[in-house]
Structures are given as structure tokens and as C-alpha cells.
C-alpha positions in Angstrom: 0.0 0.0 0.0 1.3 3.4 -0.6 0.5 7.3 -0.1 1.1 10.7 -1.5 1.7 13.6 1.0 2.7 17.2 -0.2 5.2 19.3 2.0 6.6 22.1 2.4 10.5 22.3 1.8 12.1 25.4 1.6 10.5 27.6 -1.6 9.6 24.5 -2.7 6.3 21.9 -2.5 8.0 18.2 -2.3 5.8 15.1 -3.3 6.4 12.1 -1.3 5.2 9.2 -2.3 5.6 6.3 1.0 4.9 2.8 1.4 3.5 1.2 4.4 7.3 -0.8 4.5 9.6 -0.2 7.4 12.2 2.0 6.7 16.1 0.7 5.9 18.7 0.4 8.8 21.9 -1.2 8.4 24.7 -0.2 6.7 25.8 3.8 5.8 26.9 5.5 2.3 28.8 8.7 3.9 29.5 10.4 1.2 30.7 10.1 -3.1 31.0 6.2 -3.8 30.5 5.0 -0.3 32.3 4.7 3.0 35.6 4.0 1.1 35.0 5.8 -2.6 35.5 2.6 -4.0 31.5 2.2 -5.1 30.9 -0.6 -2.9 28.0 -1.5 -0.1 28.6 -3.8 2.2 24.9 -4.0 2.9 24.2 -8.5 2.6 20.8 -10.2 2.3 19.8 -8.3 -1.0 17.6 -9.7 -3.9 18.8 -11.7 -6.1 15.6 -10.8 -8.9 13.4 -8.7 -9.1 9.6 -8.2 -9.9 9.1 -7.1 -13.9 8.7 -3.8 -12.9 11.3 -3.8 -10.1 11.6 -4.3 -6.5 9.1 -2.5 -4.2 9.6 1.3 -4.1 9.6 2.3 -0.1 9.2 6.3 -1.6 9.8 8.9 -4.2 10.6 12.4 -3.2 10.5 15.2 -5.4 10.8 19.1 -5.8 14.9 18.7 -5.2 15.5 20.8 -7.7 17.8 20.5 -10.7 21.0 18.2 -9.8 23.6 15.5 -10.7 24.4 14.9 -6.8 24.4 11.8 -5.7 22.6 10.5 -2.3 24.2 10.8 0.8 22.9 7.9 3.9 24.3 8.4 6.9 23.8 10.0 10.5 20.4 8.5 10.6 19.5 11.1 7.4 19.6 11.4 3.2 21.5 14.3 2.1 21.7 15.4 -1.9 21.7 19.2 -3.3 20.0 20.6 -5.9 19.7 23.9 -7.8 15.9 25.4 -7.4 15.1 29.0 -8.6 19.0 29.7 -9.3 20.1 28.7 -6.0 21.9 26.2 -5.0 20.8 24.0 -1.8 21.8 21.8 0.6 19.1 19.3 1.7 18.3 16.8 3.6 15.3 14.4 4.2 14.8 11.9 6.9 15.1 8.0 6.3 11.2 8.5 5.3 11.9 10.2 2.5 10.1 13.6 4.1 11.9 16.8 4.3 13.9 17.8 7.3 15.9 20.7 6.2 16.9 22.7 3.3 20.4 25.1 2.8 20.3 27.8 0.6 24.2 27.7 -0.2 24.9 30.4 -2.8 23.8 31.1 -6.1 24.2 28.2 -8.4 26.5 27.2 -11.8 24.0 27.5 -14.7 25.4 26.0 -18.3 24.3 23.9 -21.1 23.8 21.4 -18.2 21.7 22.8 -15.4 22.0 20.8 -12.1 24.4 20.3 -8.8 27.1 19.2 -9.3 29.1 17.5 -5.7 27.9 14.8 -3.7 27.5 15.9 0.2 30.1 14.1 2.6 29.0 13.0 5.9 31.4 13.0 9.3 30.3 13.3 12.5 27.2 15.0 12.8 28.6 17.7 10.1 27.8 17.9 6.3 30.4 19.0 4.2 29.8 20.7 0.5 31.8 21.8 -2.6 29.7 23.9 -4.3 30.2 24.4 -7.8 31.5 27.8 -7.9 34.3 26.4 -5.6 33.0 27.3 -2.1 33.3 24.4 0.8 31.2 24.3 3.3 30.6 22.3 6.9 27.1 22.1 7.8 25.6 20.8 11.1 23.6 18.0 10.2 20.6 18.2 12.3 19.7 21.9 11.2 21.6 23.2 8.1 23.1 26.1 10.5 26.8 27.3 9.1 30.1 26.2 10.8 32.3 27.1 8.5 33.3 28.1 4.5 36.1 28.4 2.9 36.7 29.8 -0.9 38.8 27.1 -3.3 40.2 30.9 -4.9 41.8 31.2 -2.2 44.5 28.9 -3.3 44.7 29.7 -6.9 41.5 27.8 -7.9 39.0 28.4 -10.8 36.1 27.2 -12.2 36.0 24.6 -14.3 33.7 25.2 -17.6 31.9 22.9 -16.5 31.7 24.1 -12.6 33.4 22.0 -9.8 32.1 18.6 -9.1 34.2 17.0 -6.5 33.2 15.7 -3.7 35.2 16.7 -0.3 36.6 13.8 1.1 37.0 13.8 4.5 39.4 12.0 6.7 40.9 12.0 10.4 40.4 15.5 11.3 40.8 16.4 7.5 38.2 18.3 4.8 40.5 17.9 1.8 39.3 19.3 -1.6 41.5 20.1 -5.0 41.3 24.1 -6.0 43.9 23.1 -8.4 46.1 26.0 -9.8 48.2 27.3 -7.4 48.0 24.5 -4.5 46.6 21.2 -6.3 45.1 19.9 -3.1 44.2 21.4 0.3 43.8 20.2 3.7 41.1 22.1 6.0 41.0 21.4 9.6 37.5 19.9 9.7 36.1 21.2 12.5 37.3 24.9 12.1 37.7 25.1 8.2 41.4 26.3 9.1 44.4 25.5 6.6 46.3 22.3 7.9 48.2 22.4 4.5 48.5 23.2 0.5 50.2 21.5 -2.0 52.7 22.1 -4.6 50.5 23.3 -8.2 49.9 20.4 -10.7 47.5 21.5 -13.0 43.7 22.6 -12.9 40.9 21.1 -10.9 38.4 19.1 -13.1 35.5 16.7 -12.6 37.2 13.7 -10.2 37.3 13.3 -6.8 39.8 12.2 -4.2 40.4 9.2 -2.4 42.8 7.6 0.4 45.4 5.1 -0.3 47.2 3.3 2.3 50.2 1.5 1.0 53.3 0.2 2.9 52.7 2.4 5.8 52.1 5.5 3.7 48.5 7.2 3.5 47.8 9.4 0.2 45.9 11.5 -1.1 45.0 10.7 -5.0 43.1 12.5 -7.5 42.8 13.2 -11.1 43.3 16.7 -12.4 43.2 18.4 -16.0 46.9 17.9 -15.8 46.5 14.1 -15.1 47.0 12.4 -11.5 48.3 13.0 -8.6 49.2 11.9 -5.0 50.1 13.5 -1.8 51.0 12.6 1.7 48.0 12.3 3.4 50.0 14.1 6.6 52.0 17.0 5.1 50.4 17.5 1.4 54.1 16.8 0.3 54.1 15.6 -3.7 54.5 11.7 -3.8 54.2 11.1 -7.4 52.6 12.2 -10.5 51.3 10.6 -14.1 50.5 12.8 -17.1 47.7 10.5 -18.6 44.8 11.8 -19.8 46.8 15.4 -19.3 44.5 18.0 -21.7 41.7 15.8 -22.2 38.1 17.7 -22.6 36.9 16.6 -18.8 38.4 14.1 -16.5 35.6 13.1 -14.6 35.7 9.9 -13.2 37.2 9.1 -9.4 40.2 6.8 -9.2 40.4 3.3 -7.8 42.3 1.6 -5.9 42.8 -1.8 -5.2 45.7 -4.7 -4.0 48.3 -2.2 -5.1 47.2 -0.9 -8.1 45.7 2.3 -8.6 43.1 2.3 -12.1 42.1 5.6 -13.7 40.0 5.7 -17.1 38.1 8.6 -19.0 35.9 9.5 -21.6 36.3 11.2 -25.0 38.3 8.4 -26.5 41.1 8.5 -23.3 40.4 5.2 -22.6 42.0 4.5 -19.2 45.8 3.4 -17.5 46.7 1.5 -14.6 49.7 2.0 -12.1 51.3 -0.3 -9.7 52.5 0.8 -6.7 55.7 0.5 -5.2 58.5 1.7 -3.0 62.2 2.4 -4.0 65.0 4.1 -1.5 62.3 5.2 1.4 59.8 6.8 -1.9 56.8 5.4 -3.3 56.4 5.0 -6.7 54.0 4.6 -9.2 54.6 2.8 -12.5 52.7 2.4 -15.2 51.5 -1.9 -15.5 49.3 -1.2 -18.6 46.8 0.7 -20.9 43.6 0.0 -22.5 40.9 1.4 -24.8 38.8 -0.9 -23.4 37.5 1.0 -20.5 36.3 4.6 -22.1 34.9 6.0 -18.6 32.9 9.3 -19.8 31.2 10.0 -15.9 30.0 6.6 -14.8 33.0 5.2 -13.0 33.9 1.6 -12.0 34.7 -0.9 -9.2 37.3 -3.4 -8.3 36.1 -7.1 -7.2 37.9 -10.0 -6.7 40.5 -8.7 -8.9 38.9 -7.5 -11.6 37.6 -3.9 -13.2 33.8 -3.8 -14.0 32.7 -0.5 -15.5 31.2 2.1 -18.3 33.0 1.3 -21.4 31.3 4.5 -24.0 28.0 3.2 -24.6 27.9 -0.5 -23.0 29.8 -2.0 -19.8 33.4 -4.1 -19.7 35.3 -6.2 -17.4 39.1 -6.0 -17.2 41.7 -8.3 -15.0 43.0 -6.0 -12.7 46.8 -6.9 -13.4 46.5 -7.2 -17.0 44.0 -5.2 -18.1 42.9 -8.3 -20.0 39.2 -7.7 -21.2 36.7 -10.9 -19.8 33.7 -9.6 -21.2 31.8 -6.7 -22.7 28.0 -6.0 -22.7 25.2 -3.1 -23.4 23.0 -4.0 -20.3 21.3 -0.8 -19.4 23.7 1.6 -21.8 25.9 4.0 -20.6 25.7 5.2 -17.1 27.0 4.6 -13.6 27.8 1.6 -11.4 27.9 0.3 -7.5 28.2 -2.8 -6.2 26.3 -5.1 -3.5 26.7 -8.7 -2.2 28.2 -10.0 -5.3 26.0 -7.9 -7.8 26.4 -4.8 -9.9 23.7 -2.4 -10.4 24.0 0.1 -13.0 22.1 3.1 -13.7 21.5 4.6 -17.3 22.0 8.2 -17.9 19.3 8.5 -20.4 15.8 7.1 -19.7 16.3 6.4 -15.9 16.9 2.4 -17.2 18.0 0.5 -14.4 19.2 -3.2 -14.2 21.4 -5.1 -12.2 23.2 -8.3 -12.7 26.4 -10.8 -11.2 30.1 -9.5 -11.0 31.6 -12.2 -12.3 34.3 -12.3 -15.2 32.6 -15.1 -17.2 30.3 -12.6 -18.7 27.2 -10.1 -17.6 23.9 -11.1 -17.7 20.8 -8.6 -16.7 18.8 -10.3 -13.7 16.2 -7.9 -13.6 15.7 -4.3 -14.8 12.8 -1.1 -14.9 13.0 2.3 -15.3 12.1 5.5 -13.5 10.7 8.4 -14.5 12.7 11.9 -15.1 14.6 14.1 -17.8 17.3 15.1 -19.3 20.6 13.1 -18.5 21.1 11.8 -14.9 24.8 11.3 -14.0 24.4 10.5 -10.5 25.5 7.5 -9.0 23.3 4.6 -7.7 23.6 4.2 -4.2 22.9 1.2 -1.4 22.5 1.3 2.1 20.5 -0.7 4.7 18.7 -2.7 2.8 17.6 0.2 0.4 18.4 1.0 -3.3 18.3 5.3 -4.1 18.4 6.7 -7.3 18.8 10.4 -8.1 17.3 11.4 -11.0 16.2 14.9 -12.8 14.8 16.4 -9.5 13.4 13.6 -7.7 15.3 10.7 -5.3 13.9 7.2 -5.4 14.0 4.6 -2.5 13.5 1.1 -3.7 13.4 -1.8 -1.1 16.2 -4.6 -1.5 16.9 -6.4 1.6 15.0 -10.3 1.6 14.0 -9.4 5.1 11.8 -6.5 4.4 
């Protein structure tokens, strides 16, 4: 049984549709790609098919405005931003799907592609935003209220044509986010928004977002940049190493991956993607290059790393590469281009045209759809499906989804 109830959110009217189903618990998604940015739940107990038209929808909340961003489940709450009205804002909804608060940030980026752009980041009790004019921002949680902002042109930062999209990644008692230009990346005291430390310059900011790598002792910082990637010290912001690939390429948008020593970074427009093995050599880590492919042409969708292999938006369909080899298993149009997670041994990938959805078994043999449906929105959705506690969200257009997964529900 379900109901529709219309609320008031902000300048807004939201449309919830619920279910009389219990709401998720479990498992959290803090932030861009999970707990660990690698695009992987470690929610167990899930489906293994699904209905014809899908599994049961717990709600649909709409009125979020225009927006790419991703969902956010953690701190007992669903965070997301949208752009309504030319502002940009900072939401959040309880695990109901009703409205509990709504930021207005700052005026938002408006192009040929209209929409929010970063994924909030949850630590804490504190919500922390890139915006995509290149403000970041910590948020209390429970109210919206203001800690603290910092401007990423403060370090020699600008815009991207496209608008910053990263997601701050936060870590210890680091906010770290890349203004690019004159200091790549920057370290923010979390709690105070004070400077803990700047890098050296390597190139502009573009599309991806960073992640932490701990290898023989060492924690890192990693991202991709117009310039190509780079890692820091984790501690200091001291340069580690650096590649060039995919230096000067249109937009560089997907997040690197890490996994059993190898770091994986693929792009769109024809890049294709490369794949470096770590290493150490008199005290210094290294990072060498173990191979290349044109097998893995990442436009926004990303990828994951299971059991040693690379699943992930290859331009309009979905490959699977060996991890140390780059040796393609299998390739397959499933849903079309879009983005990925990953959930108690299955892949779910999420179209960016048409709101297709389908989901099938990571495994290297080959990809086979076990179930599919589609939601309703428009334009191109480039957000990122999402699982926690037993719950399936997708963003799309100006509405998040809540689909019920768990076999105990």
C-alpha cells in the first residue's frame, strides 16, 4: 500500500510518495561512492531478482530541484543538493523520505547542463559541500546552520567550464578538496575550516574526486586533475608522485580506484583508461605504469574493483578487465551507458538516459541482466546509484527514489 503527502521544503512543494514498508537500517553510504569511494556497499541479504517492474519502491521524493548529486545515507539522514530557482541548496530528508531541512548555499552554476554538481560528505554529525563555484562548506547536520566556508580561490582555484564537481573527502580530522592552480590539493581542519596544509601546483581542478590510499605504511591522497593524477601525503600534502595521462583531455571526470596495489584511472572522449602499480624504492613510493587499455572509455559513470577485476562504463555499453593485466573478460550493453555500485556479489548500474536500471552478477565469465525497470525523469542523470541498509536510491532529474532490496523486508 502506498500514499502521497505534499510538504513544504524550503520555496519549494516536495511530493512524497511512501509505502506502508519499514524504513532501511543497516549499513551507511557517507559520502561520493560509499564509505571508502571505491562504489561498494557492504549491505548482505539483498535480492537476487526482481519483480518485472522492479523491486518494491519504499518512496519517491520530489521538488529537489535540478542536480547530478548523488545520495548521501548516513547520520540517521539522506542528504543530496539541488539547484531550485537559481540557488543552489543543501538538503536533507529523513530516512522516510520527508523533508527535514533545506540550505540555501549560494547562487548556483548555470550552463548547457543545469544541475548540482558534488555529492555531500557525511562525518560526525557535520555535512560538508563543494559547491560548484568552488565554495566548501561544513554544515551541522541536524539543522543546516553554518560552521564554517572556505573559498577554493583562495589557493589559486577556478572554475572549471563545466563548474566544480568534487566531492570533499574527508578524513581523520581532514576536509580535503583540490582548488587546483596554485595549490593542487588542500587540507582544511574539519572542524574549524582552518588551513592544515597546501600542496605544490599540478595543474587545474576538473571533474574527479579524491580518495585515500594506504600502501606500505604510507596514506595518500589521490586524484585526477586536468593535468593528469596525482598523489600526496595524506600528513603534510608533500608531492609523492605524478602521471600525465589523460593530461589535456576535454573533462576528467571519473574518481580513481584503488585496489591490492594498483591504482586504475579511465576517461571519456576516447582517453580510454591506465593502470599503475604501486611500489616503494630508496624510502619513496612509486608509481609505475602496468598497462593501458581502450577498453575502458569512462565518460562519468566510473567503476569498481572485485575480486581482482575492473567492471565499468566502457562509451556506450559495460566491460570487465583483469586487474593486473587489463585483459578484457567480457563486454556487454546491459542498461547503456551510465554509472555503477556494487552489493553482495552484484552490480547495479544506472542509465543516464531514460532512468533504465538493471542489475546483474560481478563475475568475469560474462554479464547477464537479472532484472531491470525504469524511472521516470529528464534530461541526463549522471548521479550515481547508491545502497544502504537494505535500500536502493536513485537520483534522477529532480526527484530521489527509494527502492526496497533487503529479503527481510
Amino acid at each position: 500500500m502506498t500514499r502521497s503527502v505534499f510538504l513544504k521544503f524550503g520555496c519549494s512543494i516536495i511530493a512524497l510518495t511512501l509505502s506502508t514498508a519499514g524504513a532501511g537500517a543497516g549499513t551507511e553510504w557517507p559520502g561520493w561512492r560509499g564509505a571508502n569511494r571505491d562504489g561498494k556497499s557492504d549491505d548482505t541479504g539483498l535480492l537476487k531478482s526482481w519483480p518485472t517492474n522492479g523491486p518494491a519502491l519504499a518512496w519517491k521524493a520530489t521538488g529537489l530541484g535540478q542536480g547530478f548529486s548523488s545520495a548521501t545515507v548516513a547520520g540517521g539522514a539522506i542528504f543530496t543538493s539541488g539547484i531550485k530557482g537559481g540557488h543552489l541548496y543543501l538538503i536533507a530528508l529523513g530516512m522516510d523520505g520527508a523533508p527535514k531541512w533545506s540550505k540555501d548555499v549560494e547562487p548556483g552554476f548555470v550552463d548547457d547542463r543545469p544541475g548540482s554538481r558534488s555529492t555531500p560528505t557525511y562525518d560526525n554529525g557535520s555535512v560538508y559541500l563543494e559547491t560548484d563555484l568552488g565554495k566548501v562548506g561544513c554544515y551541522d547536520a541536524a539543522t543546516g546552520a553554518e560552521k564554517w566556508t572556505r573559498q577554493l580561490s583562495e589557493f589559486g582555484g577556478k572554475t572549471p567550464p563545466w563548474g566544480f564537481s568534487e566531492s570533499v573527502l574527508v578524513t581523520g580530522d581532514l576536509a580535503i578538496a583540490t582548488p587546483g592552480g596554485t595549490n593542487c590539493l588542500v587540507a582544511f581542519n574539519r572542524k574549524t575550516g582552518a588551513t592544515v596544509w597546501a600542496s605544490e601546483p599540478f595543474g587545474d581542478a576538473h571533474y574527479s574526486s579524491p580518495i585515500l590510499v594506504q600502501f606500505e605504511g604510507v596514506a595518500m591522497i589521490i586524484n585526477g586533475t586536468h593535468a593528469g593524477l596525482i598523489a600526496v601525503d595524506a600528513k603534510t600534502g608533500k608531492k609523492l608522485w605524478t602521471n600525465a595521462f589523460s593530461a589535456g583531455n576535454t573533462a576528467n571526470c571519473p574518481t580513481p580506484a584503488y585496489s591490492d596495489g594498483y591504482v586504475f584511472w579511465a576517461n571519456g572522449y576516447g582517453k580510454g583508461g591506465i593502470c599503475l602499480k604501486l611500489g616503494v624504492q630508496d624510502g619513496k613510493v612509486t608509481a609505475t605504469e602496468a598497462w593501458r587499455t581502450g577498453d575502458m572509455v569512462c565518460h562519468h559513470g566510473g567503476y569498481i574493483i572485485q575480486d581482482g577485476y575492473i567492471y565499468g562504463n566502457n562509451g556506450g555499453g559495460w566491460a570487465c578487465l583483469d586487474l593486473k593485466s587489463g585483459q578484457k573478460k567480457w563486454q556487454e550493453q546491459a542498461v547503456g551507458k551510465g554509472s555503477i555500485c556494487y552489493a553482495d556479489g552484484m552490480l547495479y548500474l544506472f542509465s543516464e538516459n531514460g532512468g533504465h536500471v538493471g542489475f546483474g552478477a560481478a563475475v568475469p565469465t560474462g554479464f547477464k541482466l537479472a532484472g531491470d525497470f525504469t524511472v521516470q525523469g529528464k534530461g541526463s542523470s549522471w548521479a550515481h546509484p547508491v545502497i544502504a541498509g537494505g535500500r536502493l536510491y536513485l537520483r534522477y532529474d529532480d526527484s530521489l527514489y527509494a527502492y526496497e532490496l533487503s529479503t527481510t523486508q
